[in-house]
Each structure stands twice: as structure tokens, then as C-alpha cells.
C-alpha positions in Angstrom: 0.3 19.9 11.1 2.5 18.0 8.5 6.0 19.1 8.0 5.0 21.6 5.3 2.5 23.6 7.6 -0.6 21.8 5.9 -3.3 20.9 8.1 -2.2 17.0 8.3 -5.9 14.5 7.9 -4.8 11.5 8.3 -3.5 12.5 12.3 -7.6 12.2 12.8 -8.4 8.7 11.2 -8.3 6.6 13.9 -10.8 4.2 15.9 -14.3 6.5 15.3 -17.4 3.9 15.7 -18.8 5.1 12.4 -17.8 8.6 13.1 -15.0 10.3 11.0 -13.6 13.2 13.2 -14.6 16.8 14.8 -17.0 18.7 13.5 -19.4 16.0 12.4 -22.5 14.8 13.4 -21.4 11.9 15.8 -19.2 13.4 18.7 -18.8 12.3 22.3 -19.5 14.3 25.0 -16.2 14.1 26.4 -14.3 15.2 23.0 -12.9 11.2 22.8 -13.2 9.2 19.5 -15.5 5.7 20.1 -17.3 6.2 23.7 -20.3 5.2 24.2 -23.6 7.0 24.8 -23.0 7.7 28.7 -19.9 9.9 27.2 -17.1 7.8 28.4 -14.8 7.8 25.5 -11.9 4.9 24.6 -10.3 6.0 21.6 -7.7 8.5 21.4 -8.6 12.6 21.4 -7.4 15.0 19.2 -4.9 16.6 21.8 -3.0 13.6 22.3 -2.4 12.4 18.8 -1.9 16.7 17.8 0.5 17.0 20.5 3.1 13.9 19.6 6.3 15.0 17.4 5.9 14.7 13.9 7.5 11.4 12.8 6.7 9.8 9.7 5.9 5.9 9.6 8.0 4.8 7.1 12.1 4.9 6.5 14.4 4.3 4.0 16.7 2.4 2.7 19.7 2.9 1.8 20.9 0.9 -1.6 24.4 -0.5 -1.7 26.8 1.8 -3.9 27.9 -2.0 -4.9 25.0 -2.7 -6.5 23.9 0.9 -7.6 26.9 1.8 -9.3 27.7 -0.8 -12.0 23.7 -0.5 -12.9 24.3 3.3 -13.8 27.4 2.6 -15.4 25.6 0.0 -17.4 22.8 2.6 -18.2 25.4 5.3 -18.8 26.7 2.4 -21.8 23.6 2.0 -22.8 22.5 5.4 -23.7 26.3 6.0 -25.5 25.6 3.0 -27.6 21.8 4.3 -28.5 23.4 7.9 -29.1 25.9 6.7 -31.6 23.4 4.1 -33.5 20.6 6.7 -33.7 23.1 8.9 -35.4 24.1 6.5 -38.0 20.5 5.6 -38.6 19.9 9.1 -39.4 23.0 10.2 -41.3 22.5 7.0 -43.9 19.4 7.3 -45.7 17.5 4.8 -47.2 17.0 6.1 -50.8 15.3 3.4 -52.6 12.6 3.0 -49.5 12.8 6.9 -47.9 9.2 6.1 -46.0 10.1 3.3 -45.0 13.1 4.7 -43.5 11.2 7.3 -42.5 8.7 5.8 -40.1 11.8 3.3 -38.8 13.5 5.9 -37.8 10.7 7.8 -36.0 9.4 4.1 -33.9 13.3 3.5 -32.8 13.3 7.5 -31.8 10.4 6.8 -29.5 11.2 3.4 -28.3 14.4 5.2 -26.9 12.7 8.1 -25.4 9.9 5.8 -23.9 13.2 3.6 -22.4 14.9 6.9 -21.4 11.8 7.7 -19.3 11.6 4.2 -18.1 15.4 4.3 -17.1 15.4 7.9 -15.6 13.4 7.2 -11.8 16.1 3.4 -11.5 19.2 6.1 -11.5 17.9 6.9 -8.2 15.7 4.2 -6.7 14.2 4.6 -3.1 12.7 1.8 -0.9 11.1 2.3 1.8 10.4 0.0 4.8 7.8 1.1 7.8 9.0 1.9 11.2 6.8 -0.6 13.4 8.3 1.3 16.3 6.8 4.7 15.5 3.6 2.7 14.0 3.1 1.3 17.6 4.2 4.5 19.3 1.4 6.5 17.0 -1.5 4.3 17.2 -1.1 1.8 20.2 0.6 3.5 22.9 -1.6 4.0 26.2 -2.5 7.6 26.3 -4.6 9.5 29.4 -7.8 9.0 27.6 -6.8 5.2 26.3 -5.4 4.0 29.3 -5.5 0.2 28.4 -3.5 1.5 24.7 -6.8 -0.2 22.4 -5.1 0.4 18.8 -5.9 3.7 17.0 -5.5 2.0 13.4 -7.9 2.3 11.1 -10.1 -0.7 9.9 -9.6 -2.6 6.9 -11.9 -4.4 4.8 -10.1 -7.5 2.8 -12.7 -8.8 -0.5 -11.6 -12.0 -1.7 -13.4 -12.7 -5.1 -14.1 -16.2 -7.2 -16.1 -17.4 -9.9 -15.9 -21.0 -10.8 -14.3 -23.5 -8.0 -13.0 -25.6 -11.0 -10.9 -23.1 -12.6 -10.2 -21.3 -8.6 -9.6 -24.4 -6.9 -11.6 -23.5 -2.9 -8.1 -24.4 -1.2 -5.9 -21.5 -2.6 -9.2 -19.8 -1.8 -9.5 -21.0 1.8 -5.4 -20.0 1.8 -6.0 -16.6 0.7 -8.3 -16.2 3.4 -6.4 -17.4 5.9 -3.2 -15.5 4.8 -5.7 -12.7 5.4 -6.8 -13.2 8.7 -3.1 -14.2 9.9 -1.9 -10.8 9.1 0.0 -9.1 12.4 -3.1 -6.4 12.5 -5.6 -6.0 15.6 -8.2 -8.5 14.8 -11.1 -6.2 15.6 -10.1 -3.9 12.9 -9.5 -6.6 10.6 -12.7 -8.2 8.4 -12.5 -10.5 5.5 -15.4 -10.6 2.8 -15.9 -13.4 0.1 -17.4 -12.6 -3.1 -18.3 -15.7 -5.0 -19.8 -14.6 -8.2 -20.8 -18.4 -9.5 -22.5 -18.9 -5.6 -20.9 -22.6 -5.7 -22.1 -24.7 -2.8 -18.7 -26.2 -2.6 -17.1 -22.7 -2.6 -19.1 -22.2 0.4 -18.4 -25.0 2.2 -14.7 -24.8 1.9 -15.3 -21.0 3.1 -17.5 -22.7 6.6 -14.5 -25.2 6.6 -12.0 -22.5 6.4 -13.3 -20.2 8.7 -13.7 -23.0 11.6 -9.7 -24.1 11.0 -9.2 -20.1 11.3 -10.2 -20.3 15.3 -7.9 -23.4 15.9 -4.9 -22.1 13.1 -4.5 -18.4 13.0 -2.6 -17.1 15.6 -4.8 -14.4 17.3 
């Protein structure tokens, strides 16, 4: 349950070998997530992850009043100053050009309700940064049916796309991928796709030449 009573999903996507939770066609014999066909499950079961405290992944982060403060001061200004010039716009006509005036007068009404709405959600900002702590605790921590603690995360499928190696040089390709494959994420759960729309041959050999430094470089 999530901390409004709902029935919480995403407690149940976790390591599933192509199956997505209870109820469906895929299930172990042993009520486990991942075993194999002789029942003997390695993922985590529903009673563990349901019976862990609620504790959300992410945090946040406090802003200085240092640098908050004199930003909605500034705004404050700002919004005095567009107040007082909107009211002389409207208060002195434009007699000789009243259309024109018009229509001015309507845009800069807009423009400063489209900048009020833009300036409303930075009063307040929030940033949030994710607890790696709880992240481990949820997803990694050895549980009675995962004694050796294989990680519960979900898998993630990276596409890198390309078109021309001319105008996409193959080495800030070959560095995206390898960014990629160097993120701190279980390598098992982690698979990187390139999608070469042009099918360059030189594309592809940077990609063989890429992916054979990745066994020496990346740091499993």
C-alpha cells in the first residue's frame, strides 16, 4: 500500500524473467519472482518487498533562504513594475491608432499572464535527489528467498540512434555508448541498442571497436 491507501504497483516490478507479477500466466511454484522450471525461485516474493516500511526513494532538498529570498523579492519587483505599466498602457489611449492599441494591449496582457504562470511554480522550487541508501535497502538487500541479495531493479533498455557518421562523428557515438554502459546499474539489467538509420559500415565498426574497449574500460 502507498501512503494514501492505494494499492502501490510499482512494489511488484522487480526481477520477473518475462513475467510481470501475480496473477499472470507465468508464476513459480514456490510464489518467487525469476525461478526456474524445477520451482526454485531467486528473485524477491511479494511478502518480503509488502512487508518492508514504506519509504519513498527520493528526498529533498532544501534551497538556501540566501538564494531563494532575493529571487522572490526580485519577482515581487517585477510584478509591481508590470502592474503599474499595464495600468498606464490602459489608462492612455491611443486615439489616432485605437486597434492598434487595441491588439498591443491585449499581446502585453498575455505575455504577462503567460510570465505570471511561468514565475508562479520558481516561488517555491523543489529538488529532489534519490536516497541510494533506501534504493539499496528496497531492491538489493539479501532477503530469505534472495539470500545472495541479486538486485530486484528493473531492466532498462538504452537506444542510441544515428544517421550519417559525417554529420554524427562514430566517436561521440562510441562515447555515448560507453557513458551508457559505465552507468552504476547491475550490468545484467542494463542493455544498450544502436539504431543506425544510414547502416554505415564505418558506424559499425566503431560500434565492434567500441564494444571490445567496453570489456577492458568500463568498470564492471
Amino acid at each position: 500500500r502507498s501512503q494514501t491507501g492505494d494499492f502501490d504497483h510499482n512494489r511488484w516490478l522487480f526481477e520477473t524473467s518475462g513475467t510481470y507479477g501475480y496473477g499472470n500466466a507465468f508464476w513459480t511454484k514456490d510464489g518467487n519472482f525469476g525461478g526456474d522450471k524445477d520451482g526454485n525461485g531467486h528473485g524477491m516474493g511479494p511478502q518480503d518487498l509488502m512487508s518492508r516500511p514504506w519509504r519513498p526513494l527520493t528526498r529533498k532538498l532544501q534551497i538556501p533562504a540566501a538564494v531563494i529570498s532575493p529571487y522572490r523579492l526580485l519577482i515581487f519587483i517585477r510584478i509591481v513594475v508590470l502592474a503599474l505599466f499595464l495600468m498606464w498602457r490602459i489608462q492612455h489611449k491611443n486615439q489616432d491608432a485605437i486597434w492598434l492599441w487595441g491588439m498591443s494591449v491585449v499581446c502585453e496582457l498575455w505575455f504577462a499572464f503567460s510570465w505570471l504562470l511561468d514565475q508562479l511554480p520558481k516561488l517555491n522550487p523543489i529538488n529532489r535527489a534519490t536516497d541510494l541508501n533506501v534504493l539499496k535497502e528496497k531492491f538489493e538487500t539479501p532477503t530469505p528467498s534472495n539470500p545472495t541479495g541479486k538486485s530486484d531493479l528493473p531492466g532498462l533498455d538504452m537506444f542510441v540512434s544515428t544517421a550519417d557518421p559525417e554529420k554524427e562523428p562514430p566517436l561521440v557515438t562510441s562515447n555515448t555508448i560507453l557513458s551508457i554502459l559505465a552507468a552504476n546499474y547491475p550490468v545484467e539489467k542494463l542493455a544498450c541498442y544502436v539504431s543506425d538509420d544510414g547502416g554505415a559500415l564505418l558506424t559499425f565498426e566503431a560500434m565492434a571497436e567500441a564494444a571490445s574497449f567496453a570489456n577492458i574500460w568500463v568498470p564492471f
